[in-house]
N, C-alpha and C positions, 0 to 999 in steps of 0.2 A: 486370229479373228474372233470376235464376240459377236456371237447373233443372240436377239433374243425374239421368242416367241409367243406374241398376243393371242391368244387362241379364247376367243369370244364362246365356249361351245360350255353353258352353267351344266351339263345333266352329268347325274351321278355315275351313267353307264355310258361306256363310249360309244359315240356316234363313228361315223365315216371319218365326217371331219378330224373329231380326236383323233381315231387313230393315223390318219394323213399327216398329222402335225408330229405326233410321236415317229413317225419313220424319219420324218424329212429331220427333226432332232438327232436322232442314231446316226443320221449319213453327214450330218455335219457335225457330232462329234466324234465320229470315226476318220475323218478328216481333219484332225487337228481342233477344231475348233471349240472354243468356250460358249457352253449353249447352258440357257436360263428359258424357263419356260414360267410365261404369267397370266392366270387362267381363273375364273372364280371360285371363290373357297368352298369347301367338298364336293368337288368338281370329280369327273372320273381321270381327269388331266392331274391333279392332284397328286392323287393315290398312285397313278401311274407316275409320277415324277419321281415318286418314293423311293417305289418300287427298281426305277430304272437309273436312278440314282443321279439324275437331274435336280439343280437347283431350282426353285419353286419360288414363286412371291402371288400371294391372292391379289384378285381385284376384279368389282364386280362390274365394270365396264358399262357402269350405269348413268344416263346425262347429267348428275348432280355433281353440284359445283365440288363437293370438299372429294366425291369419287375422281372426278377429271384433276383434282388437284393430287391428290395422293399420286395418281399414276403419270402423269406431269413429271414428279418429285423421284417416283421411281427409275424413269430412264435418265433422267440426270444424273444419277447416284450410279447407275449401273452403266453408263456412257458404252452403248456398244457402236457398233461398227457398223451390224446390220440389224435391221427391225423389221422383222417380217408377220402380218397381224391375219389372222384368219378369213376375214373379211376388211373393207375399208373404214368402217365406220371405227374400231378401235385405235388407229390411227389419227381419225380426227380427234380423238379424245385427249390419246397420249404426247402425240407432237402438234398439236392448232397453227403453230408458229410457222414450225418449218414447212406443213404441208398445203396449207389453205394461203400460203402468200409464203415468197421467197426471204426467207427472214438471212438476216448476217452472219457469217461464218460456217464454219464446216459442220456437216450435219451428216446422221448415218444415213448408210445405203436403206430406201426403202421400198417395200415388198408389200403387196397383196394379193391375197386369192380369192376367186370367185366360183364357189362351188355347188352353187344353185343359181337358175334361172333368173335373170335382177328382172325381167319385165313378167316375172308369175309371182302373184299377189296369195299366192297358197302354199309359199316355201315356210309359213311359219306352222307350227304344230299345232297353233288352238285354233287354225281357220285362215279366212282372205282378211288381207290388213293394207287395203286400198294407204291408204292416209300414211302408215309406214313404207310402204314400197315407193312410194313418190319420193319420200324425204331420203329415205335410203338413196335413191337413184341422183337425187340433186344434189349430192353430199359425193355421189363419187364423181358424176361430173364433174365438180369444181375442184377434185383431188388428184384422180388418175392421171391428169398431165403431169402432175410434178412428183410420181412415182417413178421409181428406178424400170421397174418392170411389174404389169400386172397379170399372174397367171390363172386365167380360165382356164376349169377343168375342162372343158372340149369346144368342138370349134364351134355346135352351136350356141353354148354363153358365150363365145366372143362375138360371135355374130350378133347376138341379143345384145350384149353391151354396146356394138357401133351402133345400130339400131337406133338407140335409147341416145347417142350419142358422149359417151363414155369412152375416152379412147386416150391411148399413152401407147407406152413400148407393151404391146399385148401379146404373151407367149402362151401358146394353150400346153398346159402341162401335162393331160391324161392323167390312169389310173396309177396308184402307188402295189402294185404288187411283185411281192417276191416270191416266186413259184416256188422254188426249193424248200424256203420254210414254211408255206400254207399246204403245202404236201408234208413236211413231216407233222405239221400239225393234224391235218385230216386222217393223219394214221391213228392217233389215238383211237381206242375204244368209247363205244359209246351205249346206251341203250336205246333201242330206238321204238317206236310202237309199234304194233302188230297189223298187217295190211300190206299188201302189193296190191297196184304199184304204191310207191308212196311219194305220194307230193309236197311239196313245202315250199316255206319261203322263212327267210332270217329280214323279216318288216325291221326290227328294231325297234321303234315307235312303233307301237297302236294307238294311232292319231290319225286325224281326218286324212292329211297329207299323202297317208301309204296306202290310201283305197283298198283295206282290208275285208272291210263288207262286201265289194264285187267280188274280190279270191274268195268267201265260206260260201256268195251266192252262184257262184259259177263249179265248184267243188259239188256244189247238190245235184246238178245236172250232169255230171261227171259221174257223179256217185252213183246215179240211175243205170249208165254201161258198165262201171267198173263196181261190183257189191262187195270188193273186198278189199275196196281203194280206202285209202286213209290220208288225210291232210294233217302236216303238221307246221303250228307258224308260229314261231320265236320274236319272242317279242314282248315290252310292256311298254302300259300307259291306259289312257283314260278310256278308249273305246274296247276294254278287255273285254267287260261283264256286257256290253249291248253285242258284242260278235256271238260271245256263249249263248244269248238267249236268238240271237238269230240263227246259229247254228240248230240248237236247240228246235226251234221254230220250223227250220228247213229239213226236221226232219236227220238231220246229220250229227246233231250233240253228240252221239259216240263214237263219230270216224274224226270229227276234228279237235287235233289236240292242240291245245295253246301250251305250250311250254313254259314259258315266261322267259326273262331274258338271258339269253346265252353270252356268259363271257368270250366265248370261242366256240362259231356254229361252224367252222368248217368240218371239223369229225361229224356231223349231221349233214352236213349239205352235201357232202362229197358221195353220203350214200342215198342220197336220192335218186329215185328215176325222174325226177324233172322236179326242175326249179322254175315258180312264178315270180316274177315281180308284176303287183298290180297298181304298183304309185301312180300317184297324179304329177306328181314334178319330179323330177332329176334333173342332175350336173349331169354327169355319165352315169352315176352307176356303180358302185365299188362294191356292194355283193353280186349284183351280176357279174363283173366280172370278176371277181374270185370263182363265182360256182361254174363260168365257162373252164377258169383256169385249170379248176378240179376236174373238168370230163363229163358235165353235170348239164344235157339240155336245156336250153330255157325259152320259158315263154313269158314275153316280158309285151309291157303298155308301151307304146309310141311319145315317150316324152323326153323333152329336154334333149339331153347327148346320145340316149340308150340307143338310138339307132345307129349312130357311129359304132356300135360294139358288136352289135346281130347283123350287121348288114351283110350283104351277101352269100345271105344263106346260115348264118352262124345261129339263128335261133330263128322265132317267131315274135313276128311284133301285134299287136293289136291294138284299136284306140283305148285310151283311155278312160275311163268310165262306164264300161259295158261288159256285162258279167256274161251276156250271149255270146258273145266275140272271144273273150276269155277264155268260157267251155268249151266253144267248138276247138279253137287255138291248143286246147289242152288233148280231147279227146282227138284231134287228128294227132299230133305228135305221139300220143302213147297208143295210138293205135296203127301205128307205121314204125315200128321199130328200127328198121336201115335209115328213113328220114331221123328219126329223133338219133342216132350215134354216126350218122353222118354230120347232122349239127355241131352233136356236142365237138367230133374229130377236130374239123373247121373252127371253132370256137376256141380250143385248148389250143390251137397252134398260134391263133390270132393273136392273142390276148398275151402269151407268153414270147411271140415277136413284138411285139407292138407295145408293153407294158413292163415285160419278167425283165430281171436282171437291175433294177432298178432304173427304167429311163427317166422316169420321169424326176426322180431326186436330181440324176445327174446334172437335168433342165434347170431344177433350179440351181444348184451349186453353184452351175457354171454362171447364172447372171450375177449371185453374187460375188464371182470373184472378178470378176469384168467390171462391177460398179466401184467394189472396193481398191481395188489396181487404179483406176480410173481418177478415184478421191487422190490416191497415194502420186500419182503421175503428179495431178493438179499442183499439189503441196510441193 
């Protein structure tokens, strides 16, 4: 089998995304299969394809005609079996023919994910982009029927895509974690900063999206009960130097550390006494659930899937946008220690039934070996 992989995600450092795409490549070529990864040039999918010794082809997956034609020309040449793109929109680019109308002849199995909210207009990093979310949404309407399978990361983006009225074979695929190895990962050594308790969050992006200013403004009122508490949040991008000087401003410039960005935060997150997420949008959630995986409290915003992951007790939720609800959310869990490792217990067991051991690659495997048996029956 030849699959190859559209992975839409240009940043130099891996997102969630990336690395969801780099696992589900390892599971299908540990499986036999010939896997080709096509991603934009100095991409962090790139470097890791190198590295992991994946075949590689750039493409900026840009609306322009001679970009749509180049990557056209590409799957033709590389004729695979299965094509599975990060999102829907680089499938309209790559195949128009077969996917926006039933074109002649045999055609790969094909695959999309959906791993942000399609009806939140704040899934992009520089802001709300009304006028793209629409065209996004009317692009996969007119495409997801004639998808082999399309996997939302949890069930509420599927639920948002029936919604919206997006609908084909819809399988929610959950998080990609492998417990065994992000535990021997989190064994590494690390240096950490000085302060108990210490809080953090692996943002990834400092961009408007990961509501980073509620976590340094909810940390200052934190920091009033705890004087010896320290925040630290991993991460780059554009909103670095305005968090510094609001930190700064709040009076906390020396308890909050910004790290910049971790190739690998679980050696840090593992030794926290609580993990925030303060995002404004989520799929599910893929550091949150690593830092449950690790033993690692959290308190996390009410968006998207994350409730699927805390519920019943597995962590703390609060709304979105509010750095009072956040403080208090923080200061009751580190101030109830049997609550905060009750949590975490219920969370590390959760996450590692429900996720560990690879389910969710298996989820996909198995649809594409059901589409491509299916093609092969046909023939």
């Amino acid at each position: 089998m030849r699959v190859l992989y559209l992975v839409n995600v240009p940043r130099a450092r891996l997102t969630g995304a990336a690395r969801r795409f780099l696992a589900l490549a390892r599971t299908a070529r540990a499986r036999g299969a010939e896997v080709t990864l096509v991603a934009p040039p100095g991409s962090a999918i790139e470097r890791a394809a190198a590295e992991q010794g994946f075949p590689f082809h750039p493409a900026t997956f840009r609306p322009r005609l001679h970009d749509v034609r180049d990557l056209r020309r590409l799957v033709r040449e590389l004729a695979p079996d299965v094509v599975h793109a990060a999102s829907i929109f680089p499938l309209a680019s790559a195949m128009p023919r077969t996917v926006l109308r039933r074109g002649p002849g045999a055609r790969p199995a094909l695959f999309a994910s959906v791993l942000v909210d399609p009806a939140s207009e704040i899934v992009f990093a520089d802001g709300p982009r009304p006028l793209a979310t629409r065209l996004r949404n009317r692009i996969a309407r007119r495409i997801a029927p004639r998808l082999d399978a399309l996997f939302p990361v949890s069930r509420i983006v599927a639920e948002s895509l029936a919604s919206l009225g997006i609908r084909g074979n819809t399988i929610v695929s959950g998080a990609v974690i492998d417990v065994g190895e992000l535990q021997r990962r989190a064994a590494a050594p690390v240096e950490l900063p000085a302060g108990r308790p210490l809080v953090g969050s692996a943002i990834g992006q400092l961009e408007p999206l990961k509501g980073a200013r509620f976590l340094v403004t909810a940390f200052a009122s934190l920091a009033a009960a705890y004087p010896e508490a320290a925040l630290l949040v991993a991460g780059e991008g554009s909103e670095r130097r305005e968090l510094e000087a609001l930190a700064a401003q709040l009076g906390v410039g020396e308890r909050v550390h910004f790290v910049g960005y971790l190739e690998d935060s679980a050696p840090v997150v593992a030794r926290l006494d609580l993990y925030v997420s303060p995002s404004l949008t989520e799929g599910l959630g893929q550091a949150i659930a690593e830092a449950m995986a690790l033993g690692v409290p959290v308190v996390v915003t009410d968006v998207g899937g994350v409730r699927e992951l805390v519920a019943e007790d597995r962590g703390l939720l609060v709304p979105a946008a509010d750095a009072d609800a956040l403080g208090a959310a923080m200061c009751r869990a580190l101030g109830d220690p049997a609550l905060a490792a009750a949590m975490a217990a219920r969370g590390k067991a959760f996450v590692a039934a429900a996720y560990g051991g690879g389910a969710a690659n298996d989820v996909v495997w198995a649809e594409y070996l059901r589409a491509t048996r299916g093609r092969a029956a046909a023939s």
